[in-house]
N, C-alpha and C positions, 0 to 999 in steps of 0.2 A: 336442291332440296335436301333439307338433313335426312339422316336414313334415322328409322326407329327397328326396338328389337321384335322381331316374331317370333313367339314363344308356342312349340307344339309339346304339350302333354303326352307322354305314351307308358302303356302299361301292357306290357306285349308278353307273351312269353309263347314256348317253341318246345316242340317234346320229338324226343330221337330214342330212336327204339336201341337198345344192347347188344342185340344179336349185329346190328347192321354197323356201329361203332365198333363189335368185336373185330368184325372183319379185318379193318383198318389198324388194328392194336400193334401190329409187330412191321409196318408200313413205313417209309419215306416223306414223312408230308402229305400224307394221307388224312382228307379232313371231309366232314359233311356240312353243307349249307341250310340253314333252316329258311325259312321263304323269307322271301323277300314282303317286305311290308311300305305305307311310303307315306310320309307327314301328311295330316288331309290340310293345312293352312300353308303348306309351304309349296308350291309346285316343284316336284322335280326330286324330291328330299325322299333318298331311297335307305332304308336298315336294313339288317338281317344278323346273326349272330350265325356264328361258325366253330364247331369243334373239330379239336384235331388232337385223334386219342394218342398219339406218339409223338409229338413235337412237331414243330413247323418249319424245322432248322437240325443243326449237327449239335448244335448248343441246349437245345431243350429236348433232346433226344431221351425216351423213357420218363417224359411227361405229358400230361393229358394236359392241353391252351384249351382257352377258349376266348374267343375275338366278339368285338361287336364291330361292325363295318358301316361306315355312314361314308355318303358319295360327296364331301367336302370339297372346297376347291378355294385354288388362289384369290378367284372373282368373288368365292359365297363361304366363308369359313362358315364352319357347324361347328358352334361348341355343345357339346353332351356333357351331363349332370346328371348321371344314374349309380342307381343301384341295381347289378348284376347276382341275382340268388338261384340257389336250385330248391325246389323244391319249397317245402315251408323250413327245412330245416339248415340249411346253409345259406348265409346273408354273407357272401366270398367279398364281394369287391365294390367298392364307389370308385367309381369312375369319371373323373372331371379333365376332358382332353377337349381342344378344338384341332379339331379335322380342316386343315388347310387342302387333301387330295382324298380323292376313293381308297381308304386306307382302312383298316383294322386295329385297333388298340386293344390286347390279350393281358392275359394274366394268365398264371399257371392255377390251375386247379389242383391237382394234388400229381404223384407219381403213379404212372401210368397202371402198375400192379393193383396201388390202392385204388383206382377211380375203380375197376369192374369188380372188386372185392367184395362179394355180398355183406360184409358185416359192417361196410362205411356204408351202406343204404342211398349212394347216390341215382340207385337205380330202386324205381316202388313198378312193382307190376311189371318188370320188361320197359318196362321206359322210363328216360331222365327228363324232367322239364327245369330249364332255364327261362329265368321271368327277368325283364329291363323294365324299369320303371324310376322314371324321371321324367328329364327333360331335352328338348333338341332346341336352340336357340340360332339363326341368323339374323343376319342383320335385313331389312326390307332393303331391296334393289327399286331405284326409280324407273326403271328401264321396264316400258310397258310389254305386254305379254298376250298371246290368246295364249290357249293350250286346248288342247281336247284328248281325254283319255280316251285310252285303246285295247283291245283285248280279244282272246280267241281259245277257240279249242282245235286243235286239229288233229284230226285221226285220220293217220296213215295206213293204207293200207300196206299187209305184209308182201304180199304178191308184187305190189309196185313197187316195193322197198328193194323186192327181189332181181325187178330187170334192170335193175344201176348196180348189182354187186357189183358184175365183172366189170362195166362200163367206170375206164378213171374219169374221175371229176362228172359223173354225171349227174344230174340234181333233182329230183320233185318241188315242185312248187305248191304253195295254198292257194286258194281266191283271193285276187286284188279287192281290197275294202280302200272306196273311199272317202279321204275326211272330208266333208263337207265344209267346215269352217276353215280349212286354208285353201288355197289358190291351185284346184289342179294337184293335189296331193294324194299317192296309191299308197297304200301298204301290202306287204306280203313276208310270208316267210318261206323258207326252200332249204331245203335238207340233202346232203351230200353223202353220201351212204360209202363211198370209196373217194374219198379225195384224199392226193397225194401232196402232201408240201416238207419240200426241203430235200427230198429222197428220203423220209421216215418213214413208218408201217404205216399203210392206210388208215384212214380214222376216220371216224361219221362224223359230219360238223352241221349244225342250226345256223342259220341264218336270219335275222331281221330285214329287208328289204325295202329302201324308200323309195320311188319315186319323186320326185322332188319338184315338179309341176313347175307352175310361175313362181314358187317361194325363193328368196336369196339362199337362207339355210333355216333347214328343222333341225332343233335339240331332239334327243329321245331320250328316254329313260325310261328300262323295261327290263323283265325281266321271263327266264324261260324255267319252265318245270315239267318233270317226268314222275309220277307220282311213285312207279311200279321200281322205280331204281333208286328213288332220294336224290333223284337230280333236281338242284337248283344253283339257278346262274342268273348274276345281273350285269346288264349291260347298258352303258350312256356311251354316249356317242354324237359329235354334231357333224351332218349333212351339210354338205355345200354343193353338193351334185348326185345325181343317183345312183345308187352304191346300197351294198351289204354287207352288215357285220355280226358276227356271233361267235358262239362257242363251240369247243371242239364235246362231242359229247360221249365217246367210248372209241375204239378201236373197231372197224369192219368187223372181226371175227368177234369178238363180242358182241356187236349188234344182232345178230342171229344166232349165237348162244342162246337156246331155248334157256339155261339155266338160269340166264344173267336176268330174264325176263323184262329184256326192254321189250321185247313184242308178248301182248296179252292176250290171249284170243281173237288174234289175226290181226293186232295194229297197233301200234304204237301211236301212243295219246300225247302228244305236246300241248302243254298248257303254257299262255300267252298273255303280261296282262306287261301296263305302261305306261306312259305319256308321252305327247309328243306337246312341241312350242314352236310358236313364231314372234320374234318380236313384230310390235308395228307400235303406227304412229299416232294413233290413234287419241285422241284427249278428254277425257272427261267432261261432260256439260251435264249439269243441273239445270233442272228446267225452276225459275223460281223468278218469275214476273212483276209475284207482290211480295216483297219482304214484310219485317215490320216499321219501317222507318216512317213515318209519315213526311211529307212534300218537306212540311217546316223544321223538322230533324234533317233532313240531308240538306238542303240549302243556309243551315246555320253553321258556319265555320268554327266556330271553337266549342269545338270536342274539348268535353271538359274532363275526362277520363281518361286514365292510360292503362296500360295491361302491360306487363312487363313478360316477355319470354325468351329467358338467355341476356345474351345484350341486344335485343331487339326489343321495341314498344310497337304500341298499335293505340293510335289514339279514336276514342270514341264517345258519344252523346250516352250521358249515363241513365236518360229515358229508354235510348234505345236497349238499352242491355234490359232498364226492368221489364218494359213490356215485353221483352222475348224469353226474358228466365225470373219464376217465380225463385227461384233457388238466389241469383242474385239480387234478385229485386229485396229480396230479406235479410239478405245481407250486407246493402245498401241503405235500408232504412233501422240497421241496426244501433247504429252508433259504433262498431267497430272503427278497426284502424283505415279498413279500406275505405269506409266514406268517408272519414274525415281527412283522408290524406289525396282520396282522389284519384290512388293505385290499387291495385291487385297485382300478384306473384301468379303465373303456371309452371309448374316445373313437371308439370305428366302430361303434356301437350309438345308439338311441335310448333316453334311460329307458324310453321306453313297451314294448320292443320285449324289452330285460332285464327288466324287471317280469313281463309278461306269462312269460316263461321261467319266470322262477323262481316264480311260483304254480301253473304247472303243476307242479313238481317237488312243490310243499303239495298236488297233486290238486285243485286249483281249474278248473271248467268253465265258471265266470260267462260269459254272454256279452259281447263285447266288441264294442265298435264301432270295428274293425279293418278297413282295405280287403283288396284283394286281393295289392299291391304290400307291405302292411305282415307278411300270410305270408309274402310271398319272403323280406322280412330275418330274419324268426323261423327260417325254413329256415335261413339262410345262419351267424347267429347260431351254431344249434346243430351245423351243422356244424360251425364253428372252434372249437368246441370238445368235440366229437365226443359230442353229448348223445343215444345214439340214439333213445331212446325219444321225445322232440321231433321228430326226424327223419321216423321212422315217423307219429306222428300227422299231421302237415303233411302227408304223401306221401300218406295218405290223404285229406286233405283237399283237395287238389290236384287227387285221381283223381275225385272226387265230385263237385266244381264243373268238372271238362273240360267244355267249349263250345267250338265254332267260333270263338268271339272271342280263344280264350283258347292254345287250341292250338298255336300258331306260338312265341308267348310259354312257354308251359311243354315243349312241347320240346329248346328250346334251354336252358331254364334245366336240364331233367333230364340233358339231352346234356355239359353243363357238370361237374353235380354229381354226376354217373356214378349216376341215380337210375332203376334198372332198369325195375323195375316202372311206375314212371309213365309213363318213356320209351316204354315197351311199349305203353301204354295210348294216347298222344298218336299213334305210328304207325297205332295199332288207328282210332281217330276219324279221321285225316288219309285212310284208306284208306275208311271211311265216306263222310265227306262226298265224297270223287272221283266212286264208284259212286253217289253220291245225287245228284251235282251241287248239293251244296250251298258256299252261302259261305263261305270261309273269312277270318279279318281275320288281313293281313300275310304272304298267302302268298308274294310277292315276295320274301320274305326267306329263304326256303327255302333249303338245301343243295342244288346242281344234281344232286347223286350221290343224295340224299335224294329229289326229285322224281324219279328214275329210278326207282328201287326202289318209289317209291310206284306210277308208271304200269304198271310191272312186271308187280307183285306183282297188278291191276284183271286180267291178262290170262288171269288162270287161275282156274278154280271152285275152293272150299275144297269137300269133300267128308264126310261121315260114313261111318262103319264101317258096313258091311251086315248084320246079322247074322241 
């Protein structure tokens, strides 16, 4: 199957207070992470920007970088097309890189003296905001997918934190959560308060923890934050067996540095959010019994129509095209080049994606091995050409597989496509999981007036009739 591009919008930006950048000012590659954010149409597609007030190197040494990080790979290039600004009043860099690995592409913002200089003004009020706004683009992967996002708070206590100082490698663990939608799969995370590796000074390290049940292997992509330090770290990783991986997050003797304030009044808060993936085998079926072909259209052999996509054709009964799209039926009975030639050109369709169409219109159900990104173009497909019965099937199809993963992504696509019913249904789950406290993937990406209504709407009981 050809791949097409998926295009996520973002328009993100990240504020770092001065005093906590000053810190870092006369430092070795000394940097802070702003949170991690993650594509709501792409699974897995994690950002964050990074400043680093004194160079990242020997070579940028006594200059303030600042990076954008996208988790790109050999299998899933990301190419970015942004514009990186501070503020309203510096538009610093466009940015057009594709991310072949989890990598950062920087630019120098100014010299390290001038960045905290109050009279360059890149600081309003004690704090600097950097805004990205553009685009993230990969290619659609055929290679089907569940996923289910994941996420947590965990507050440590200090006293527990306390009886593993002396103990080397000794760990606290969270509660095992598990996912329900793959095979036997735990999560957890566990914190080393004195582990020792390589014979280095002790250091407190975070953990991710899978369990890995009946699955072959779980992808993850996740990320950890400490709000009281400006800890922020991400981390992917693929599981093939049960194992844990993360980051190192301070030194033993800073961890109970009252100063340092990673313990707050009595605990130390880890914030936990993610996704995890399994591929499977899984095919697509459309339930679609009665097309619009009638008996004596499918049993007539000469399709007197072609559709041209690429160097492929697709020949077809040019009844059956009008009674399934007013849009072609009028441009059939135009007098144009296409009826009197008998063709049509797509050039913003896939074959796969026009084939598929029009065998539903023959009442064809076969299953297909179709992702979830290759319905949205079948949607979008028969919207442009106003097919509604394709429309319907899809919106049900859509309504069926709603998950938490998928949510954020098919809101916006219904919110777009002015697709009621679905849209209705996406609000209905987004209001679920709030009162369930469960995870949602890419809710950062939300409508701020949309988060309102959703918090809203949690604030009052739904009632029945009494009768």
């Amino acid at each position: 199957m050809e791949t097409t591009e998926i295009v996520c919008p973002i328009d993100t930006e990240w504020k770092f207070k001065k005093e906590h950048l000053l810190a870092l000012k006369d430092s070795e590659n000394g940097f802070l992470n702003g949170k991690c954010f993650y594509a709501f149409n792409i699974l897995g597609l994690q950002y964050y920007v990074s400043v680093y007030p004194n160079g990242n190197d020997e070579d940028c040494r006594g200059e303030t970088w600042i990076f954008l990080y996208v988790n790109g790979s050999n299998k899933r290039k990301i190419a970015a097309e942004v514009t990186i600004s501070i503020g309203s009043k510096y538009a610093l860099k466009t940015l057009n890189r594709v991310y072949v690995e989890y990598h950062g592409s920087g630019f120098k913002c100014s010299k390290t003296d001038d960045f905290f200089d109050s009279k360059n003004k890149f600081f309003v009020n004690g704090e600097i905001t950097i805004k990205v706004k553009g685009t993230l683009k990969a290619e659609q992967s055929f290679i089907l997918k569940i996923s289910t996002p994941i996420s947590m708070q965990w507050k440590i206590k200090e006293e527990d934190l306390k009886t593993k100082k002396e103990e080397k490698n000794g760990c606290l663990r969270s509660k095992r959560i598990c996912v329900a939608s793959f095979l036997n799969v735990k999560y957890f995370l566990s914190i080393y308060p004195n582990k020792i590796k390589d014979g280095e000074k002790s250091k407190t390290y975070l953990y991710f923890n899978i369990e890995i049940g009946n699955e072959v292997k779980v992808e993850a992509v996740c990320d950890f934050s400490i709000d009281s330090v400006n800890f922020d770290r991400a981390v992917q990783c693929m599981f093939k067996n049960s194992a844990g991986y993360g980051p190192s997050l301070c030194s033993t003797e800073d961890l109970f540095d009252p100063t340092k304030e990673h313990i707050v009044d009595g605990f130390l808060t880890v914030d936990f959010h993610g996704i995890l993936m399994v591929e499977t085998a899984e095919n697509t079926v459309l339930n679609c019994e009665k097309g619009l072909a009638v008996k004596y259209d499918q049993e007539k052999k000469d399709k007197e129509f072609i559709i041209v996509i690429g160097d492929k054709e697709i020949k077809v009964h040019k009844q059956v095209l009008m009674d399934a799209s007013p849009v072609l039926r009028a441009m059939l009975e135009s007098g144009l080049k296409e009826s009197t030639e008998n063709k049509m050109i797509i050039e913003d369709f896939s074959f796969e994606i026009v084939d598929f169409a029009i065998q539903l219109c023959y009442s064809s159900d076969a299953p297909k091995k179709f992702t979830f990104d290759d319905m949205l173009s079948l949607y979008r497909f028969a919207d442009k050409y106003e097919i509604r019965f394709i429309m319907d099937i899809a919106e049900d199809f859509f309504i069926q597989k709603l998950v938490p993963a998928n949510v954020c992504q098919l809101e916006k696509f219904s919110k777009d496509f002015a697709i009621k019913k679905l849209h209705q249904s996406c609000i209905d789950l987004l209001i679920k999981c709030s009162e369930e406290h469960t995870p949602v993937y890419g809710s950062d990406s939300l409508d701020k007036d949309l988060l309102a209504m959703l918090f809203l709407k949690t604030l009052h009981p739904i009632v029945v009739t009494n009768i």
